[in-house]
C-alpha positions in Angstrom: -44.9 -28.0 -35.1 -44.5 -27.5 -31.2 -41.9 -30.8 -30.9 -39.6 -28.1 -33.7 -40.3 -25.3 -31.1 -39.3 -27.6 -28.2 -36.2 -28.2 -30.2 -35.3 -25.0 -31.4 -35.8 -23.8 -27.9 -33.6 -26.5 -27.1 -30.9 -25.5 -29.5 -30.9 -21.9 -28.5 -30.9 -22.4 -24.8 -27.6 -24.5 -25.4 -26.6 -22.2 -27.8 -26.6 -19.4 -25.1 -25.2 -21.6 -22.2 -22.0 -22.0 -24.3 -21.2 -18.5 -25.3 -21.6 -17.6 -21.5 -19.3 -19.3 -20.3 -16.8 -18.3 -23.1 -17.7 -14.9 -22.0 -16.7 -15.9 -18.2 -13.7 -17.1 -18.9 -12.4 -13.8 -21.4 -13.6 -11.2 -19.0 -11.7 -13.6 -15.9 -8.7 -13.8 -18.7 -8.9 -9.9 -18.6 -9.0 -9.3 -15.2 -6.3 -11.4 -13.9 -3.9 -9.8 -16.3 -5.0 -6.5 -16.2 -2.6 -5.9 -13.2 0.9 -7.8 -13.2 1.3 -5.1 -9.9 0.9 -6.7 -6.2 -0.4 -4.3 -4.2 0.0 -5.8 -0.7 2.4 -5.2 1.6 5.3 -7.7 1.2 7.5 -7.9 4.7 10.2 -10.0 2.8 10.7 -7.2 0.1 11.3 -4.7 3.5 14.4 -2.4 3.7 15.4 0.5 5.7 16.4 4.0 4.7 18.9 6.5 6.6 17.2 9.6 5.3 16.6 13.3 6.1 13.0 15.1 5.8 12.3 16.9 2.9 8.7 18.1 3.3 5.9 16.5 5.3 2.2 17.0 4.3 -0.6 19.5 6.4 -1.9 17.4 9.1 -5.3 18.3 7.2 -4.1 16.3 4.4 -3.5 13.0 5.8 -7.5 11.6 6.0 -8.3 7.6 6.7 -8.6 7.3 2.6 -5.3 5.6 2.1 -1.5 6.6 2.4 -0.7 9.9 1.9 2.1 11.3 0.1 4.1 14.6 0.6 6.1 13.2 3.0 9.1 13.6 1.0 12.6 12.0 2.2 16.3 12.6 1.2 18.1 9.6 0.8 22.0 8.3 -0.5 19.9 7.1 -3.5 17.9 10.0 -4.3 14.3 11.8 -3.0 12.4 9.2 -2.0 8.0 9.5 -1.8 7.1 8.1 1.6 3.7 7.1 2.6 2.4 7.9 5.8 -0.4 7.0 8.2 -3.8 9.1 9.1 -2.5 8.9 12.9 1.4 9.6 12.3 1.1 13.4 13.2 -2.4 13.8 14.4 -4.8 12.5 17.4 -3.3 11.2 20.7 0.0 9.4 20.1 0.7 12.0 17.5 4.4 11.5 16.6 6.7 15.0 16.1 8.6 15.0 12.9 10.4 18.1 11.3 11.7 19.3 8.3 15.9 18.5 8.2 15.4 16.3 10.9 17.4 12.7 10.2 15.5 9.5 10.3 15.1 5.9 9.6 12.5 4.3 8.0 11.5 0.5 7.4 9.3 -0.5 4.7 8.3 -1.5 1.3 8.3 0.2 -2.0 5.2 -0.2 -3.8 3.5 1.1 -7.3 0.1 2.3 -6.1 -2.8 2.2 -8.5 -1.8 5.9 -10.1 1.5 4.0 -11.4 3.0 6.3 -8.5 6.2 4.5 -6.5 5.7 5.4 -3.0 8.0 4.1 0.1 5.2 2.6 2.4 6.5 3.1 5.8 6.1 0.6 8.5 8.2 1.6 11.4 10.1 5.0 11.8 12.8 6.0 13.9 12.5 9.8 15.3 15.2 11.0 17.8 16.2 7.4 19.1 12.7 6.0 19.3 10.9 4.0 17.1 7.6 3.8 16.2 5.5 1.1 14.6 2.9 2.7 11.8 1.9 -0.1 10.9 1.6 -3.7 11.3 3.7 -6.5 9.3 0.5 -6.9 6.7 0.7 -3.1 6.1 -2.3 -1.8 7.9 -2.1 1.4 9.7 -1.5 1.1 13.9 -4.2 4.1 15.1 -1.7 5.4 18.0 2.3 5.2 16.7 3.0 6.8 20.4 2.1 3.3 21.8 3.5 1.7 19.8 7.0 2.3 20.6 10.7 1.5 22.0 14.3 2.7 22.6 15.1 0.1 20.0 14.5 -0.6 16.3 14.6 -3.8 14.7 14.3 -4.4 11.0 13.5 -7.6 8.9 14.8 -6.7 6.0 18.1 -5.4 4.5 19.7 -2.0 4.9 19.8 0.3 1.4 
C-alpha cells in the first residue's frame, strides 16, 4: 500500500512540475507582448523642432515623478506636448522660458504608458543658448543652467 502512495506521490509531484512551467512560460508569453511600445529614450529617433510656446506648466506642477506635460509648443506641424524636467524652471540653474517666446527643441517623441504622445525634450534652445535637460539615455540633468553653451548641436534630423 505505501510503494502506491510513493508512486502516486510520485505521479502528482511530476504532474505539478509540468503544468508550472507551462504556466511560466504563458504568463512570460503575456508579458512580453503586452507592450509592442519602447519606452526608452532612443537618440537615433532624435529631431529638432522650431517652435513657439504655447503654455508652460506651474512650477508647482513639475515634481521628480516623471515628465511633466503642459508645456505645450506650436510647431509648422501642429501643437506639439513637450515633456519637461523637475529642474527646467525651478532650483538653481532654473532656465527662463515664456509664453510666445520662439524656441528650439531636440528630442524624441514617445507614447508614455497613458497612450499619451509626448515630445521628450533633451536639449532646448532659449534666446541663443542651449541647454542640456537631459542626457543622451533620457535622464533628467539636475541644473540645465550648467549645462549650457552659445551653440547647439543636434544628432538627429531637422522636422
Amino acid at each position: 500500500m505505501s510503494r502506491k502512495l510513493q508512486g502516486l506521490g510520485l505521479a502528482v509531484l511530476l504532474a505539478l512540475a509540468l503544468n508550472a512551467g507551462a504556466a511560466h512560460a504563458q504568463a512570460a508569453a503575456e508579458t512580453t507582448t503586452k507592450s509592442a511600445i519602447p519606452l526608452r529614450y532612443d537618440i537615433s529617433k532624435e529631431v529638432t523642432l522650431n517652435a513657439t510656446v504655447e503654455s508652460l506648466p506651474s512650477k508647482s506642477a513639475l515634481t521628480q515623478s516623471g515628465p511633466k506635460t503642459g508645456f505645450t509648443l506650436q510647431t509648422t506641424a501642429g501643437l506639439v506636448e513637450g515633456a519637461l524636467t523637475p529642474f527646467v524652471r525651478n532650483g538653481s540653474g532654473a532656465i527662463s522660458i515664456t509664453v510666445g517666446e520662439h524656441i528650439q527643441v531636440t528630442g524624441v517623441m514617445m507614447t508614455m504608458k497613458s497612450s499619451k504622445q509626448v515630445f521628450v525634450i533633451r536639449t532646448i534652445q532659449v534666446g541663443g543658448r542651449s541647454y542640456a535637460i537631459r542626457n543622451d539615455r533620457g535622464f533628467p540633468l539636475e541644473h540645465p543652467g550648467q549645462n549650457t553653451s552659445a551653440t547647439t548641436e543636434s544628432k538627429g534630423g531637422q522636422l
